[in-house]
mmCIF file as Biopython writes it, N, C-alpha, C and O atoms, coordinates in Angstrom:
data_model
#
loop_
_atom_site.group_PDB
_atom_site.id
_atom_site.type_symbol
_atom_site.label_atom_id
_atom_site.label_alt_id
_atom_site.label_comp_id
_atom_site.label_asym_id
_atom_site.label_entity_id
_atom_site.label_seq_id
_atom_site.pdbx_PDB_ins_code
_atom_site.Cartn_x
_atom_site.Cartn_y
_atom_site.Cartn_z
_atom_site.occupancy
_atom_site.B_iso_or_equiv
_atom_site.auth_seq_id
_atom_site.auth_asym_id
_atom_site.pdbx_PDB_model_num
ATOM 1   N N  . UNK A ? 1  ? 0.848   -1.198 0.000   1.0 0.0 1  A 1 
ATOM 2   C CA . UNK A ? 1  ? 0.000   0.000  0.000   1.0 0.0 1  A 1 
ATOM 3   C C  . UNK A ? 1  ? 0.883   1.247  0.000   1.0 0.0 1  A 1 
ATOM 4   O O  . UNK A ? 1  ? 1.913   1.400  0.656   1.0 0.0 1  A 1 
ATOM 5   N N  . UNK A ? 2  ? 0.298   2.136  -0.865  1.0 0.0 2  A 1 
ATOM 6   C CA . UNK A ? 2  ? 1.178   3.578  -0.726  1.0 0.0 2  A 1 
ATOM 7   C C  . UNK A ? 2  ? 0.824   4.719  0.003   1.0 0.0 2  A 1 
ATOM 8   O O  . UNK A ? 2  ? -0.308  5.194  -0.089  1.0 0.0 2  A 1 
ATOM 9   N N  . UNK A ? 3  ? 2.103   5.431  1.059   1.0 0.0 3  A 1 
ATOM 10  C CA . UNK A ? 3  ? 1.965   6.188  1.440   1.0 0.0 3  A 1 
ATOM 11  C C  . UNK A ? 3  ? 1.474   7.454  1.142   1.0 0.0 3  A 1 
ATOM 12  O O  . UNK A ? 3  ? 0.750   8.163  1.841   1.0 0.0 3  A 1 
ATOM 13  N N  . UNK A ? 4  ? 2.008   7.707  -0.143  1.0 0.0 4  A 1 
ATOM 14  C CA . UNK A ? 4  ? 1.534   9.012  -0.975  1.0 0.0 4  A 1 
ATOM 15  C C  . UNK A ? 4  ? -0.286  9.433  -0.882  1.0 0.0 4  A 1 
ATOM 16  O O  . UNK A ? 4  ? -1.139  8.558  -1.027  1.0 0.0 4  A 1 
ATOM 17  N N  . UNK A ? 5  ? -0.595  10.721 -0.654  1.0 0.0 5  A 1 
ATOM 18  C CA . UNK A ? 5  ? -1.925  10.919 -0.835  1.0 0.0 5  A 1 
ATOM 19  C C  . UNK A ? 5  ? -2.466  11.207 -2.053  1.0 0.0 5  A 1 
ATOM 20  O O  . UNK A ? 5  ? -1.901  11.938 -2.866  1.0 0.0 5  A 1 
ATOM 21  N N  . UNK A ? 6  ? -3.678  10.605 -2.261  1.0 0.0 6  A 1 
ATOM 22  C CA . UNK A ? 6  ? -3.877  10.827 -3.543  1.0 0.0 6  A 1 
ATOM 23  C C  . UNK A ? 6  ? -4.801  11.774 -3.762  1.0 0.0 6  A 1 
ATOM 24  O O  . UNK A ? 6  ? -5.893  11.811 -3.194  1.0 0.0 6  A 1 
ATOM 25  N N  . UNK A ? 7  ? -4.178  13.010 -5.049  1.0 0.0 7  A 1 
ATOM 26  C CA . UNK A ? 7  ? -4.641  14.388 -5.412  1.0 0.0 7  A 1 
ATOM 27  C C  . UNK A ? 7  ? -6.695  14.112 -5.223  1.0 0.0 7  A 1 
ATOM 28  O O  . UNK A ? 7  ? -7.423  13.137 -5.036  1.0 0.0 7  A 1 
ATOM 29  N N  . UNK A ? 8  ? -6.814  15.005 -5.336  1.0 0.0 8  A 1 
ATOM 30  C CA . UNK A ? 8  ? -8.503  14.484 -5.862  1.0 0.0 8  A 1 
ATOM 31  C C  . UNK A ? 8  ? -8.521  14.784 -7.044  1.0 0.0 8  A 1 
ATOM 32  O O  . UNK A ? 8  ? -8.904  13.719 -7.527  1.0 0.0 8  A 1 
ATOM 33  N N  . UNK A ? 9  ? -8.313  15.832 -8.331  1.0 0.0 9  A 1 
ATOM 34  C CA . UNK A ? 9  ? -8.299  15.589 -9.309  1.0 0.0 9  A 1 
ATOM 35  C C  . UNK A ? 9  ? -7.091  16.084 -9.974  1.0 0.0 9  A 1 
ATOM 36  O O  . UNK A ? 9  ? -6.360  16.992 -9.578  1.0 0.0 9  A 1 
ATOM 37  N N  . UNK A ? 10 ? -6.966  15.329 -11.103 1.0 0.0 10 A 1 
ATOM 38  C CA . UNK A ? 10 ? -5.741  15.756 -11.976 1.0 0.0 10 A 1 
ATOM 39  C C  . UNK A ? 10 ? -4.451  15.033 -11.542 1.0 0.0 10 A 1 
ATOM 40  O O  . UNK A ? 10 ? -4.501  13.973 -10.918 1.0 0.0 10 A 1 
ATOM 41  N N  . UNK A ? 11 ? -3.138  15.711 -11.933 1.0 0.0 11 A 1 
ATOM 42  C CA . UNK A ? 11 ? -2.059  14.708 -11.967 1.0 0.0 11 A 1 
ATOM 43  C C  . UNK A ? 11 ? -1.734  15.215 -10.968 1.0 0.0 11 A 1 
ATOM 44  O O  . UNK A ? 11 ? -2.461  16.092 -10.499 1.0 0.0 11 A 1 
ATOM 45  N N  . UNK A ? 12 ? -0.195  14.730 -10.117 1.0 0.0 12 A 1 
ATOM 46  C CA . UNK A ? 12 ? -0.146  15.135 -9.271  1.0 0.0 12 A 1 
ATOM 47  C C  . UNK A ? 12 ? 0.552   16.297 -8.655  1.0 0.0 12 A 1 
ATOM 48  O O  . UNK A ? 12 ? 0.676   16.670 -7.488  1.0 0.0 12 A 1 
ATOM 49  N N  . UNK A ? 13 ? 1.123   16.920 -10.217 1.0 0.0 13 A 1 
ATOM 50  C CA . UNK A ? 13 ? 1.220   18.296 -10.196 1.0 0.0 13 A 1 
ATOM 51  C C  . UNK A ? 13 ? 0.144   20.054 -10.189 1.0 0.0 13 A 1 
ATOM 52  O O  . UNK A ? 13 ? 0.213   21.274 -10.041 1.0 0.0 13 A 1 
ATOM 53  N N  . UNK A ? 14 ? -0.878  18.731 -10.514 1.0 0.0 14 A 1 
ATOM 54  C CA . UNK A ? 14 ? -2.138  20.181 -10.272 1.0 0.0 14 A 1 
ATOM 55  C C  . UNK A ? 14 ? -3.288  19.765 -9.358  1.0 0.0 14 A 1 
ATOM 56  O O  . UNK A ? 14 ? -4.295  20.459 -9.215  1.0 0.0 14 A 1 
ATOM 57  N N  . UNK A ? 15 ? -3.086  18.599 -8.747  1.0 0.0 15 A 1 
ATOM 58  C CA . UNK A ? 15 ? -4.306  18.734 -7.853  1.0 0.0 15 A 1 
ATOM 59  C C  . UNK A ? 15 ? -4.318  19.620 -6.969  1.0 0.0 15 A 1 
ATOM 60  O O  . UNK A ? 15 ? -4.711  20.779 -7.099  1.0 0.0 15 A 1 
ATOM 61  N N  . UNK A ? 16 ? -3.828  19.040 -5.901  1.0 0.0 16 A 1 
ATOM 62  C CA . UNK A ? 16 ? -3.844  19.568 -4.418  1.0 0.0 16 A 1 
ATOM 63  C C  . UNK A ? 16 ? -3.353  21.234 -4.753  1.0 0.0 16 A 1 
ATOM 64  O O  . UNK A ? 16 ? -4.330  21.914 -4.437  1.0 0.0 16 A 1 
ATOM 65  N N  . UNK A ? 17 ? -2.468  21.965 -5.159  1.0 0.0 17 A 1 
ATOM 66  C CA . UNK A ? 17 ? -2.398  23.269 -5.282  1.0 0.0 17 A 1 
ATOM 67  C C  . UNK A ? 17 ? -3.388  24.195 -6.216  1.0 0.0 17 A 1 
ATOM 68  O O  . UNK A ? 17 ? -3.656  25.378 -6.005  1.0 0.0 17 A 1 
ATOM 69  N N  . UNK A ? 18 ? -3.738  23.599 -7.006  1.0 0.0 18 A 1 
ATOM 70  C CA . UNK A ? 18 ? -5.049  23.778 -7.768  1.0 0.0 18 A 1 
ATOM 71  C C  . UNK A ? 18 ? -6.256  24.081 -7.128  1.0 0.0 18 A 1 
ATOM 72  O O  . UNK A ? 18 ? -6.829  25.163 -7.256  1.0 0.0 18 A 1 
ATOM 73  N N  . UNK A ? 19 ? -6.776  22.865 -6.234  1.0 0.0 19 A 1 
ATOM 74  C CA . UNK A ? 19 ? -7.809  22.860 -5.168  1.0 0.0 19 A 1 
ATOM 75  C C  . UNK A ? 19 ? -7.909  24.005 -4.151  1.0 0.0 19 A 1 
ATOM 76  O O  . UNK A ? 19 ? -8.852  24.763 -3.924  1.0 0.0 19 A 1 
ATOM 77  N N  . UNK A ? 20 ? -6.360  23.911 -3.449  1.0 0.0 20 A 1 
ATOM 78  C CA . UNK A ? 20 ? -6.260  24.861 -2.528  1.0 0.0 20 A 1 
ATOM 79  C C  . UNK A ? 20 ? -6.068  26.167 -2.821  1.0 0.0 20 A 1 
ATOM 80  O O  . UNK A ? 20 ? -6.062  26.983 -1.899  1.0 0.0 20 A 1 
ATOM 81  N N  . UNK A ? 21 ? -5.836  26.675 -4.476  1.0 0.0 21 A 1 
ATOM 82  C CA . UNK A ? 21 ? -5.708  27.809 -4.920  1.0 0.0 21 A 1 
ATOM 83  C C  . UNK A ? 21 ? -7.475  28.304 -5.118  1.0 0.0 21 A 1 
ATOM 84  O O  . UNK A ? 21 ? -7.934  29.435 -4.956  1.0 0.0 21 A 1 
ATOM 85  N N  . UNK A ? 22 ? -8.003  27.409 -5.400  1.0 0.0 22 A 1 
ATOM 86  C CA . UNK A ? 22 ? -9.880  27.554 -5.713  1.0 0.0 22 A 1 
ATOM 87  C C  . UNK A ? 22 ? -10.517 28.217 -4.800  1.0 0.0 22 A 1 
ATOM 88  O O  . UNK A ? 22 ? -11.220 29.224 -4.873  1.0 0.0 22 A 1 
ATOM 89  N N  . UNK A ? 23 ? -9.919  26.950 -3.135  1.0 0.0 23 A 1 
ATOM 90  C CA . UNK A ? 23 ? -10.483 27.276 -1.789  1.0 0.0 23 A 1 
ATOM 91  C C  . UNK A ? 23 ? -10.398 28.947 -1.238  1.0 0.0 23 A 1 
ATOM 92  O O  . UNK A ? 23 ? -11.231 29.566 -0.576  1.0 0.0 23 A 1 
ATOM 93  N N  . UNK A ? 24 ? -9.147  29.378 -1.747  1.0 0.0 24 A 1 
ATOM 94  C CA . UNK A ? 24 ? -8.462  30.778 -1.537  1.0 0.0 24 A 1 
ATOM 95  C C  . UNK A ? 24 ? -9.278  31.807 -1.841  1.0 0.0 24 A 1 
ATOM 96  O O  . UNK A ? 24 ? -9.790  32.568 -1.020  1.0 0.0 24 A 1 
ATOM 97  N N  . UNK A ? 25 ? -9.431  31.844 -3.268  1.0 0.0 25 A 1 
ATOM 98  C CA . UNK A ? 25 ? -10.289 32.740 -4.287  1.0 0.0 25 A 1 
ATOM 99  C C  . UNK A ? 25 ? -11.664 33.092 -3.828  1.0 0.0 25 A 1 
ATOM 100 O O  . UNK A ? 25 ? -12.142 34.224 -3.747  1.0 0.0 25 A 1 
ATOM 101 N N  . UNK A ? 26 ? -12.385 31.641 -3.459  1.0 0.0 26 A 1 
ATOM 102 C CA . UNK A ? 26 ? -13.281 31.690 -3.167  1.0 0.0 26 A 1 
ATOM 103 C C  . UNK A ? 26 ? -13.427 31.805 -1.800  1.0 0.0 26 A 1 
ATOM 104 O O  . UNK A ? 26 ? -14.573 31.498 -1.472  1.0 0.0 26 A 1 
ATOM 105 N N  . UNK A ? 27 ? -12.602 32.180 -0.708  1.0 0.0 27 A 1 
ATOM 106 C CA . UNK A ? 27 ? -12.423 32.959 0.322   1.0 0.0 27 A 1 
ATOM 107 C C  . UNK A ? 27 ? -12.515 33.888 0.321   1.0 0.0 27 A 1 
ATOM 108 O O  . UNK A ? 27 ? -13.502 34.428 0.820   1.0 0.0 27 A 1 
ATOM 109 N N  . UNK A ? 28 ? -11.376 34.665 -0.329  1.0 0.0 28 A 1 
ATOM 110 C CA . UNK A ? 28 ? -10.938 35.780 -0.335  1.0 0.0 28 A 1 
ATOM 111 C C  . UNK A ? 28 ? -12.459 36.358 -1.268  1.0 0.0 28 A 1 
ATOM 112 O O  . UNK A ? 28 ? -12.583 37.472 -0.760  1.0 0.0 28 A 1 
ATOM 113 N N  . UNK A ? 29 ? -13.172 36.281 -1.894  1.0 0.0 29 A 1 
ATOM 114 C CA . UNK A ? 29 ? -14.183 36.456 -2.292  1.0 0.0 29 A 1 
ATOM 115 C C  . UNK A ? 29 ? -15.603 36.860 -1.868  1.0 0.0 29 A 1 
ATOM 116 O O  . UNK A ? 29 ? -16.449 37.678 -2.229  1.0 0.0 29 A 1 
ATOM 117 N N  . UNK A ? 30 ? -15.469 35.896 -0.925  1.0 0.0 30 A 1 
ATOM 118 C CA . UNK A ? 30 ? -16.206 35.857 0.521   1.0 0.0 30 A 1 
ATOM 119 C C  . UNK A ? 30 ? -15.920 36.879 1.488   1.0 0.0 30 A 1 
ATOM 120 O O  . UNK A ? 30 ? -16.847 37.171 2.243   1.0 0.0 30 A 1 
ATOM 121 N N  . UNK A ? 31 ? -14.913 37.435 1.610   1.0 0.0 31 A 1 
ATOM 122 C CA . UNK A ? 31 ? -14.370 37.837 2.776   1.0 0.0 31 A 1 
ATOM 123 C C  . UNK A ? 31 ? -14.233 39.512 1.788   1.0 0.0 31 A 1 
ATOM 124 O O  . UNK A ? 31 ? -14.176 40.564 2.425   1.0 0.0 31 A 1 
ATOM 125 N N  . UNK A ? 32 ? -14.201 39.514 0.496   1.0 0.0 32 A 1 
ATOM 126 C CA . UNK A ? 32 ? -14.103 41.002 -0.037  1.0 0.0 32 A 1 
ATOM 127 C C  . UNK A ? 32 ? -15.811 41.323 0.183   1.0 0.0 32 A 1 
ATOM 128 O O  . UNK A ? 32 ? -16.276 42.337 0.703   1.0 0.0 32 A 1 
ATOM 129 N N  . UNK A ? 33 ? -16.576 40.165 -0.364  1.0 0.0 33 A 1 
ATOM 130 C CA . UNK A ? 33 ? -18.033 40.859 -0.025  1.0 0.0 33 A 1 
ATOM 131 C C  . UNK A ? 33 ? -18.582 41.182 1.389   1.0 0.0 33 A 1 
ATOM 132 O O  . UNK A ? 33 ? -19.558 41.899 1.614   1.0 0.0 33 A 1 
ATOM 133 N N  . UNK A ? 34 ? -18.013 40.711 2.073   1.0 0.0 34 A 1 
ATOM 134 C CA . UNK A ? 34 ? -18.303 40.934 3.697   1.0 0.0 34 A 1 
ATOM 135 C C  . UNK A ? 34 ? -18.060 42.129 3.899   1.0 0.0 34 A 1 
ATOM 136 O O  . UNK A ? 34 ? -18.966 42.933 4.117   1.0 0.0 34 A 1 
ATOM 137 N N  . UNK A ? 35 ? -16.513 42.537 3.854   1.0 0.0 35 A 1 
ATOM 138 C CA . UNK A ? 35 ? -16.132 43.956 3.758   1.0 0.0 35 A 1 
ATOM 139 C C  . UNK A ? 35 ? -17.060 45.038 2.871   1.0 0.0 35 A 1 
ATOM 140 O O  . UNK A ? 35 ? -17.524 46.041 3.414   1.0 0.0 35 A 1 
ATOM 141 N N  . UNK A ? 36 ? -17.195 44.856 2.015   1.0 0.0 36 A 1 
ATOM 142 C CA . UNK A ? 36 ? -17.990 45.412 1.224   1.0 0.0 36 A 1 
ATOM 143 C C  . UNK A ? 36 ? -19.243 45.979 1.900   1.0 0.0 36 A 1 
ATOM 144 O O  . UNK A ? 36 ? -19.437 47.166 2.161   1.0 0.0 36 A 1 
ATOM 145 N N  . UNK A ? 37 ? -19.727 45.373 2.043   1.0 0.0 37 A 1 
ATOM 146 C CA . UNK A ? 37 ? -21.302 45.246 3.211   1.0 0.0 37 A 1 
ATOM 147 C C  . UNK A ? 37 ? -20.792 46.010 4.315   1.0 0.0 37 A 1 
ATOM 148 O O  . UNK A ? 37 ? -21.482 46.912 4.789   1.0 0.0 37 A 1 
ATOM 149 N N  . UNK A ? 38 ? -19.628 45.737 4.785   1.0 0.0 38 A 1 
ATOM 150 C CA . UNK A ? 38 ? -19.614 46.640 6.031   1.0 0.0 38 A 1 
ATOM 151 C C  . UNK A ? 38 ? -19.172 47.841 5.843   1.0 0.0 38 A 1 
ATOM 152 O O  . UNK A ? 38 ? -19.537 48.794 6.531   1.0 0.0 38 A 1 
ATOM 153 N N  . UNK A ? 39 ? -18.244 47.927 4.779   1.0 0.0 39 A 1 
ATOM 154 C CA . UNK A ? 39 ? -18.176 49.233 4.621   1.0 0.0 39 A 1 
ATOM 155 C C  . UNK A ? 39 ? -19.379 50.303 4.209   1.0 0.0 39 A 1 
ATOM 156 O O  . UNK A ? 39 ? -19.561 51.490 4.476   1.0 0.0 39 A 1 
ATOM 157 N N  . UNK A ? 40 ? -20.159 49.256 3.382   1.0 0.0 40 A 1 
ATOM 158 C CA . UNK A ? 40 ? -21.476 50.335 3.148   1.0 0.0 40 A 1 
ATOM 159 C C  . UNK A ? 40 ? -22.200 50.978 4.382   1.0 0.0 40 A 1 
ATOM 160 O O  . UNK A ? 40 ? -22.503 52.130 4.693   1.0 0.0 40 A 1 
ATOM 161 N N  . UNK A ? 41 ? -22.413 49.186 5.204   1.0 0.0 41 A 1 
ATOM 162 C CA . UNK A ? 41 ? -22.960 49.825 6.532   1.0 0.0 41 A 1 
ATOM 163 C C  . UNK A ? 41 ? -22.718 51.004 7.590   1.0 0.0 41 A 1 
ATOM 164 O O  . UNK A ? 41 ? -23.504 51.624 8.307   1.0 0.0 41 A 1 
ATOM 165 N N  . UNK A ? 42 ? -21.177 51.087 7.393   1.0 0.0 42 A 1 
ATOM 166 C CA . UNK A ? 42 ? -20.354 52.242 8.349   1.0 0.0 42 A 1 
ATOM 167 C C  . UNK A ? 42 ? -20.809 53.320 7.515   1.0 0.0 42 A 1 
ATOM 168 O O  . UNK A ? 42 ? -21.690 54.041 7.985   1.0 0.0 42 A 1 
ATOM 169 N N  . UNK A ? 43 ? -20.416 53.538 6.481   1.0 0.0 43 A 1 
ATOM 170 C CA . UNK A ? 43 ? -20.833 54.862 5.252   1.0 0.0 43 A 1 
ATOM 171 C C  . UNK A ? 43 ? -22.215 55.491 5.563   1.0 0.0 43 A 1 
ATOM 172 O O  . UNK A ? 43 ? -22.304 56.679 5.256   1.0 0.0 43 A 1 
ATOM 173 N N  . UNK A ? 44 ? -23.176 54.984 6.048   1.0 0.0 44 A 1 
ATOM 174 C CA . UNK A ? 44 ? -24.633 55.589 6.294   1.0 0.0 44 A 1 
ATOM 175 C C  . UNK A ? 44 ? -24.039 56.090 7.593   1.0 0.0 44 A 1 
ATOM 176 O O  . UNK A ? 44 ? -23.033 55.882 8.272   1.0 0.0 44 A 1 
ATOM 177 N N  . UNK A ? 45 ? -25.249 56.936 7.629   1.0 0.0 45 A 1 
ATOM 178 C CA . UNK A ? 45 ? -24.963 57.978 8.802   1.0 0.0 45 A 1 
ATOM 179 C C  . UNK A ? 45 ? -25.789 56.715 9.675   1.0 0.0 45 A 1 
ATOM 180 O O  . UNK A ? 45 ? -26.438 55.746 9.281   1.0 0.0 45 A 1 
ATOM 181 N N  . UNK A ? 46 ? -25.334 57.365 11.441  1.0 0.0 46 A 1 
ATOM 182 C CA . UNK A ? 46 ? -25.973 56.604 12.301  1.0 0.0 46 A 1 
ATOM 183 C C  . UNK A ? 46 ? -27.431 56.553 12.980  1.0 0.0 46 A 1 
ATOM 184 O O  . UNK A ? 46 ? -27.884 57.452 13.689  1.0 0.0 46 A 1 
ATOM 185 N N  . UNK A ? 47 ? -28.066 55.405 12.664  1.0 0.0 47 A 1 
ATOM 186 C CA . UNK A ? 47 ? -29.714 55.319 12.887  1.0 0.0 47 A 1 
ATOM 187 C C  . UNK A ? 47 ? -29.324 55.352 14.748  1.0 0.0 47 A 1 
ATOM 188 O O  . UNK A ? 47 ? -28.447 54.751 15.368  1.0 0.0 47 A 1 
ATOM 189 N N  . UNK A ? 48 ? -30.342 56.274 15.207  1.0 0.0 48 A 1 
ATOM 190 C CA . UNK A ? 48 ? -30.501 56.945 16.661  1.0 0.0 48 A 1 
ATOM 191 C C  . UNK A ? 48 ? -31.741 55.842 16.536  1.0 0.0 48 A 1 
ATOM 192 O O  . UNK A ? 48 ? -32.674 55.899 15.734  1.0 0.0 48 A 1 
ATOM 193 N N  . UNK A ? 49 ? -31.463 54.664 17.701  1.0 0.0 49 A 1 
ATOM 194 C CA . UNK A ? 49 ? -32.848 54.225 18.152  1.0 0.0 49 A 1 
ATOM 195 C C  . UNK A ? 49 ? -33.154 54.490 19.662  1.0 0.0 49 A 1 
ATOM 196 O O  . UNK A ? 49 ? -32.452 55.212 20.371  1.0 0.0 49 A 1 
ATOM 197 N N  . UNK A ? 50 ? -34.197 53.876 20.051  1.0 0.0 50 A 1 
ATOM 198 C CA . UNK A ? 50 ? -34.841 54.833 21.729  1.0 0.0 50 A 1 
ATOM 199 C C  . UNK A ? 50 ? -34.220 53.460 22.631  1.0 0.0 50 A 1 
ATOM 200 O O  . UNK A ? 50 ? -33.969 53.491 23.836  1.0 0.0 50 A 1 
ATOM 201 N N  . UNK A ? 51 ? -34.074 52.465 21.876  1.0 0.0 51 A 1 
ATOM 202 C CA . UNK A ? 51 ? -33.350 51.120 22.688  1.0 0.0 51 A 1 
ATOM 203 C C  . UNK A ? 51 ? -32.014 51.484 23.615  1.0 0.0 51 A 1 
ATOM 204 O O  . UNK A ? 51 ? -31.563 51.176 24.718  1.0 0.0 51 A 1 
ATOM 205 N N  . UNK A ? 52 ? -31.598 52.482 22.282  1.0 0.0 52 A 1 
ATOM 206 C CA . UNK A ? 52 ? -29.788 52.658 22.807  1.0 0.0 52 A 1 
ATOM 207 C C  . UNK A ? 52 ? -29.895 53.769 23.833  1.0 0.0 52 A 1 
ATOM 208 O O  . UNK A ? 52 ? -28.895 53.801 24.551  1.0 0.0 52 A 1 
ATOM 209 N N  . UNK A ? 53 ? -30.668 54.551 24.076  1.0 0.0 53 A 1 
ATOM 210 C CA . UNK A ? 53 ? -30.808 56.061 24.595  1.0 0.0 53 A 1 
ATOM 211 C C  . UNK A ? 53 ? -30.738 55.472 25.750  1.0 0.0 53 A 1 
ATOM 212 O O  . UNK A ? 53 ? -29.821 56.052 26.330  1.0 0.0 53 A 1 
ATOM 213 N N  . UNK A ? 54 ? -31.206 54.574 26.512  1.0 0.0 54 A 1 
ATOM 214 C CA . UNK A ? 54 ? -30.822 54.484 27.767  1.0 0.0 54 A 1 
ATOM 215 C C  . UNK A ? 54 ? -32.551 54.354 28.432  1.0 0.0 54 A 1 
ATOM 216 O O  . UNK A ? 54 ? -32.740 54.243 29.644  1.0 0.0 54 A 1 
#
């Protein structure tokens, strides 16, 4: 039996860095639209509710 792990697809020069280059993108993707959203959210001026007033 062999030690080696085997890629999930492709040879074994493009799996695994391939995959984990995908996982990245589509992080970093994730994580630009998040920002995104929050930056919009900060950009509006601040909603005064009667909750926070005390």
């Amino acid at each position: 039996m062999s030690e080696e792990p085997v890629p999930p697809q492709g040879g074994p020069s493009s799996g695994q860095p391939k995959g984990l280059l995908q996982q990245m993108e589509e992080l970093m993707a994730a994580l630009n639209a998040d920002l995104s959203a929050l930056d919009a959210d900060l950009q509006r001026p601040p909603r005064i509710e009667a909750d926070h007033l005390g």
